[in-house]
C-alpha positions in Angstrom: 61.3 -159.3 169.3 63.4 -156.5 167.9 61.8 -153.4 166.2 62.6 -153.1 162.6 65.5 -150.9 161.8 64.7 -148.6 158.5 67.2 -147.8 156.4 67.5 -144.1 155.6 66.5 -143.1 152.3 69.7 -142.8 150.1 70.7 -139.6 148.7 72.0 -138.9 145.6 74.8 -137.0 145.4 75.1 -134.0 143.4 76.7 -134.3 140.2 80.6 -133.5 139.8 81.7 -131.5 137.0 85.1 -131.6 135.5 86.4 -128.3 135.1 89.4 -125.9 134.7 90.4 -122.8 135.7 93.4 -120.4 135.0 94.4 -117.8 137.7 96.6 -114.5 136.8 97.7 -111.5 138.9 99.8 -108.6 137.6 98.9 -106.2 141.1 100.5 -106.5 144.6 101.6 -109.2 146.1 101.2 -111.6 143.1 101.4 -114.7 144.4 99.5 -113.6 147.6 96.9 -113.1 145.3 97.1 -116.5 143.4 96.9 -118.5 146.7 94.1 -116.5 147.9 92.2 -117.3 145.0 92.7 -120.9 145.2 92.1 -120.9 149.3 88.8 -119.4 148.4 87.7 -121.6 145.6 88.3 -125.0 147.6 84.3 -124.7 149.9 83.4 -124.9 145.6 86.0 -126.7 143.9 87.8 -130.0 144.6 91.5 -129.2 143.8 92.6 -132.4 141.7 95.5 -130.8 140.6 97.5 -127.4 140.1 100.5 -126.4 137.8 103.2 -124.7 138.8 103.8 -121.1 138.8 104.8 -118.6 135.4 105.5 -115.6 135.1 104.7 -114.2 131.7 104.3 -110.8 129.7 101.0 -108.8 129.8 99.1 -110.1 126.6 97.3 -107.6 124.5 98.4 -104.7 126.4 102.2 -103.6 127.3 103.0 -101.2 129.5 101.7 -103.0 132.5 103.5 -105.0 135.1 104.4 -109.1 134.5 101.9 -111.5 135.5 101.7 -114.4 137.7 99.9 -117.3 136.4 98.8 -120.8 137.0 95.9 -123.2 136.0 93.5 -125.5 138.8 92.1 -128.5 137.6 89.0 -129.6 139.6 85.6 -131.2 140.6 82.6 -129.0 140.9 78.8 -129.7 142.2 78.1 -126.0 140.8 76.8 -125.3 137.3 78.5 -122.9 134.9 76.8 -120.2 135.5 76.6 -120.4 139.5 80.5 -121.5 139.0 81.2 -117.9 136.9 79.3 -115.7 139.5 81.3 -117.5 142.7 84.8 -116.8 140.5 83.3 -113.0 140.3 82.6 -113.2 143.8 86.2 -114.0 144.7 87.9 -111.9 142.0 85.6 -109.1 143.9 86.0 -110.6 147.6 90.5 -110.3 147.0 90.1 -106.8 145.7 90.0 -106.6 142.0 88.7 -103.6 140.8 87.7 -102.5 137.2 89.8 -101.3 134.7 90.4 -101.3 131.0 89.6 -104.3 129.0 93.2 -106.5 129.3 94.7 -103.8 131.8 96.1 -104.6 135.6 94.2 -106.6 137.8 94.2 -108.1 141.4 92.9 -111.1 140.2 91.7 -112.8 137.5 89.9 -116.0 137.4 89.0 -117.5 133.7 86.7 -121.0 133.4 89.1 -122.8 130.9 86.4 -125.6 130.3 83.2 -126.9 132.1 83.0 -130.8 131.5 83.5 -130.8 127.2 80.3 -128.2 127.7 80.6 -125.8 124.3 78.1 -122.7 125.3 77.9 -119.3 123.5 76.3 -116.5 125.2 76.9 -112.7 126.5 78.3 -113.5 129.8 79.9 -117.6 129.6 81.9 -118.8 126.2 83.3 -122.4 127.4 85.6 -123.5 126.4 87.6 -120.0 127.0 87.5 -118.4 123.4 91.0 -117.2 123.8 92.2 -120.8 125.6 94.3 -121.4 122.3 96.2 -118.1 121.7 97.5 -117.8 125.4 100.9 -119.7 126.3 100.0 -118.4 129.8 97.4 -120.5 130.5 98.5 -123.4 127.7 101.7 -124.0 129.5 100.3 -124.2 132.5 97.3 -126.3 131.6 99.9 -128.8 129.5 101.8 -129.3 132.9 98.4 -130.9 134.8 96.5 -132.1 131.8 98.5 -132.8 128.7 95.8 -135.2 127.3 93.4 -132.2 127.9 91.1 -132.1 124.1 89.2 -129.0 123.0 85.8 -130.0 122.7 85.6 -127.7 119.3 89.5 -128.1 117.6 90.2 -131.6 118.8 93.6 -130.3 119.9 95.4 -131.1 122.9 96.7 -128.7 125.3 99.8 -130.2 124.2 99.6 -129.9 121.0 97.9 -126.2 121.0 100.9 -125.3 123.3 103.5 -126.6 120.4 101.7 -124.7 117.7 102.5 -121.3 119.7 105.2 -119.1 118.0 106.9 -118.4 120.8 107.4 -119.9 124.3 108.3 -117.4 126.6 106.7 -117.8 130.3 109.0 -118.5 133.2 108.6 -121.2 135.8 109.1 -119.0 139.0 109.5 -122.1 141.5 106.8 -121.2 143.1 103.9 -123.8 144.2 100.3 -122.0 144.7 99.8 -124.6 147.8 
């Protein structure tokens, strides 16, 4: 007679959060910087898809150099909070370093939206509280995920893109992959 086989005990994998994120670099070797980032976010994020690359005028504050920027759509096991300090992590690990509040970085990595998660607190607003005013992270995020809906306005990115007053950011041909 055969001994009885057990079955391992199943395990339940961990749960897979929708999320966003928009990428910008206005230091260096730009789009170094932007590939970087997303090399270093795949052991947290699963890439589902990734616009194309703009280049666009410093928002807020002039006088700086042109940014690069581009938006990540993806899957994550990480919750917001672990997801903002790993994005710190890399915007640290790629060598950006503090400045004024809008001025030149390295690297910047904003969380667009977390699932339709709406949280207010002192260090994670989701979605983004600025997602609406920016055309440099609206056109991009229109390119992957049109359909996108603010969890608080209703909009789409599509539609939030239209209401812009001006249109502005340049595709540079570039892919971030």
């Amino acid at each position: 007679m055969m001994p009885r086989m057990t079955q391992p005990t199943p395990q339940p994998l961990p749960p897979r959060h929708k999320i966003c994120l928009a990428l910008g670099s206005n230091v260096g070797d730009r789009l170094a910087h932007l590939r970087a980032a997303l090399a270093a976010l795949r052991p947290y994020v699963t890439v589902t898809a990734a616009s194309p690359v703009y280049e666009t005028l410093p928002a807020y504050v002039s006088g700086q150099p042109v940014f690069l920027n581009a938006v990540v759509a993806g899957e994550t096991a990480l919750d917001p909070m672990a997801l903002l300090y790993t994005v710190r992590d890399i915007e640290r690990d790629i060598g950006r370093q503090p400045t004024f509040h809008y001025g030149p970085r390295t690297i910047d990595i904003d969380i667009l939206f977390f699932d339709d998660l709406i949280q207010h607190d002192t260090e994670l607003t989701l979605p983004h509280p600025r997602l609406g005013e920016r055309e440099f992270v609206l056109r991009p995020l229109a390119d992957i995920l049109p359909d996108w809906t603010h969890p608080v306005t209703g909009l789409s990115a599509h539609a939030m893109l239209a209401a812009l007053p001006t249109h502005e950011a340049q595709p540079t041909g570039d892919a971030l992959a």
